[in-house]
C-alpha positions, -999 to +999 in steps of 0.1 A: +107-598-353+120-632-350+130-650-385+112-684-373+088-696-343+051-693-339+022-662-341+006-661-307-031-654-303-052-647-277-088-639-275-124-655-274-136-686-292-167-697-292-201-703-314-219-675-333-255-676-334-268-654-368-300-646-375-312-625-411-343-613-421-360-623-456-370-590-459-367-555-445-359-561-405-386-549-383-378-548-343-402-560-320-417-584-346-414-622-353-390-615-384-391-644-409-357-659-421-327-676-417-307-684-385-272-705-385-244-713-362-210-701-369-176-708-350-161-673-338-145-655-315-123-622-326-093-642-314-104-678-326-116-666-363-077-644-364-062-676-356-081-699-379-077-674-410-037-677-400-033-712-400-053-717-430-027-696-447-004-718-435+011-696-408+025-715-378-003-705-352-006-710-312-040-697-297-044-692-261-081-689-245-105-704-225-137-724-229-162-748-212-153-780-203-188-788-227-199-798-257-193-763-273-158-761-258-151-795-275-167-785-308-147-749-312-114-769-304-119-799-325-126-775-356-098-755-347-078-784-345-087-791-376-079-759-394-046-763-384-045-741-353-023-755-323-050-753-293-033-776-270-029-750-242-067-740-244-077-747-212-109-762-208-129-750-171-153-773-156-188-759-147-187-729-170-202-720-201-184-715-238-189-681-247-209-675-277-222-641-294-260-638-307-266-613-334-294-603-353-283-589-392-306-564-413-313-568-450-280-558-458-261-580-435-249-554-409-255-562-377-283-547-363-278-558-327-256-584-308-252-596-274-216-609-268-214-636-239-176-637-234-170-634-193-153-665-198-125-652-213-129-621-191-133-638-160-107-668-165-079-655-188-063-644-160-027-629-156-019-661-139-028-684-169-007-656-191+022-666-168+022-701-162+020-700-203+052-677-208+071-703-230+046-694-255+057-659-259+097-673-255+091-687-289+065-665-307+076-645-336+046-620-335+014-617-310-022-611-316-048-606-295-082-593-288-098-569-261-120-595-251-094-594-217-097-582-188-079-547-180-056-568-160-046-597-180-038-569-213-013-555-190+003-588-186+001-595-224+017-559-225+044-567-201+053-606-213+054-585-247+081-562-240+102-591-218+101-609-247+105-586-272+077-597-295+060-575-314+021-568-298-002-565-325-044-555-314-073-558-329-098-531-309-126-559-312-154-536-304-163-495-297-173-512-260-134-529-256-114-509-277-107-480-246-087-510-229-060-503-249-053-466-249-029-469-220-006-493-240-006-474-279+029-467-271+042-503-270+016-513-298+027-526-330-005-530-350-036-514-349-070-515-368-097-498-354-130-488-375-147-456-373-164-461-345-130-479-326-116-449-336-137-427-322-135-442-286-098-446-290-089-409-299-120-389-293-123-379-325-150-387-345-150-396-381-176-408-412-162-437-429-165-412-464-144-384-447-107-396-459-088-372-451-097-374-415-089-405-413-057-398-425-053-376-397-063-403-373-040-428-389-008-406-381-022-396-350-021-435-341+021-434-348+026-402-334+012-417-302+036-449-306+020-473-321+046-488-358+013-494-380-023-478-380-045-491-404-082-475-401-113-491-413-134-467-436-161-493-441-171-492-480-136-463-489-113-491-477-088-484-454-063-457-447-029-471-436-001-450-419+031-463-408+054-428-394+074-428-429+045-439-454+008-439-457-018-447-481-053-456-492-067-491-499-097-490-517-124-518-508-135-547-531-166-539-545-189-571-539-220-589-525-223-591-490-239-619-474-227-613-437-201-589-424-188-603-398-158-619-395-142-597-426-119-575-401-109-606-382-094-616-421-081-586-426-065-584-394-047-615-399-040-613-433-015-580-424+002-611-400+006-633-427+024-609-447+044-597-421+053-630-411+063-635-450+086-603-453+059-587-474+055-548-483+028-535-463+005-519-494+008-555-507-005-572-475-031-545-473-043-550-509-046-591-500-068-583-470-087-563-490-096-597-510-097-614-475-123-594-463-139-593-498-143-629-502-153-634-464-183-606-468-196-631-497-197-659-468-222-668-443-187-682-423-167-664-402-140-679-417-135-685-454-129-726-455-112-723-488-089-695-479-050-703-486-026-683-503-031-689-539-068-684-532-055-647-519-029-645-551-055-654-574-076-623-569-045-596-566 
């Protein structure tokens, strides 16, 4: 990895619509509770979380040439992201994601509206951008991507030699991937990521299969394989090391958005020369403190807040 330059991200931004029960969720009823707005996007809440930790961050996607589009870049902006090659398409919609929490804020069902990104991140846009990867020090993206455009992400990678870091975004997206593991440098898949990834299927409370899978993950190619055992932690294997991260203990208020930290909180200490266990254990806080949220993003997050909790 480079010593200096930016940490490239690219992926969907857009609005989050939440919705949670008062009570015990019932489908097919008129459920009374609470429903907010939320900037996300896999890709926009990794780059936020970066740039709030004060890591030099570019983020590459596309939005409407609307009101939302204007909205999701001006807070952005404002977080410190670099969102000047965004590019902004007239007479199409921001993508956005709907989801309806239960009484435990899991999601109970989503729809994700992200053919935006799909449809007009192309492979051309990936090129006509290539002074971005030039200069990047490390690259993140999402699967929200087209099958085409990750193969360009995978290719400017390897010209550029910049190391290609994934986040499997969801069990529908993550297969996108399994082509490239071999030129992967980072990957954090759940249980059920995992599952569609390596055809193997594990319970978040099995460790020692998830052990398995995290080696299997090197052994395939990819430098770092951390898996997500939901309430266990995470299991982390690297081709010389590996280990076992235990999960904060605390009150959840809404879970989404608390891999994106994670995810971004393993740049930030790569970025920063740290040891991985020790970048691990501050995600684990990352994701601890954004569960406690009804943001996507943690608006007080910086380093010290990180340090604080260790």
């Amino acid at each position: 990895m480079r010593e200096d330059g930016h940490v490239l991200v690219i992926g969907a931004a857009g609005l989050d619509i939440k919705g949670s029960p008062n009570g015990t969720l019932e489908f097919y009823m008129d459920n009374p509770g609470k429903v907010w707005n939320n900037f996300g996007g896999v890709g926009r809440n990794i780059a936020e979380n970066l740039a709030r930790l004060e890591v030099d961050t570019v983020f590459l996607t596309t939005v409407g040439n609307d009101a939302s589009g204007d909205l999701v870049l001006a807070q952005a902006a404002a977080a410190g992201v670099n969102v000047k090659h965004v590019l902004q398409i007239d007479g199409v919609r921001t993508g956005s994601f709907v989801t309806i929490l239960d009484e435990e804020g899991q999601m109970a069902v989503a729809i994700n509206d992200y053919d935006i990104i799909t449809r007009h991140l192309t492979p051309e846009v990936l090129t006509a951008n290539e002074m971005l990867f030039e200069t990047a020090r490390l690259l993140a993206i999402d699967l929200n991507l087209s099958p085409d455009s990750i193969k360009a992400v995978v290719e400017l990678a390897e010209k550029h030699a910049i190391p290609l870091c994934v986040d499997p975004t969801s069990s529908v997206r993550a297969p996108a991937i399994i082509p490239y593991l071999d030129k992967l440098h980072l990957i954090t898949p759940n249980a059920q990521e995992t599952k569609m990834l390596c055809n193997v299927e594990i319970s978040e409370t099995d460790l020692d299969a998830a052990v398995n899978v995290a080696k299997s993950f090197t052994e395939k190619g990819v430098d770092i394989a951390v898996v997500k055992v939901g309430a266990q932690g995470m299991i982390y294997a690297d081709g010389s090391e590996g280990g076992h991260i235990e999960a904060r203990k605390t009150r959840i208020t809404d879970r989404t958005g608390a891999g994106d930290a994670l995810f971004a909180v393993i740049l930030f200490g790569m970025v920063n020369g740290l040891a991985l266990d020790e970048s691990l254990r501050l995600g684990a806080i990352a994701a601890s403190l954004t569960l406690q949220s009804s943001e996507s993003v943690l608006s007080e997050l910086t380093p010290d807040l990180l340090y604080s909790h260790l």
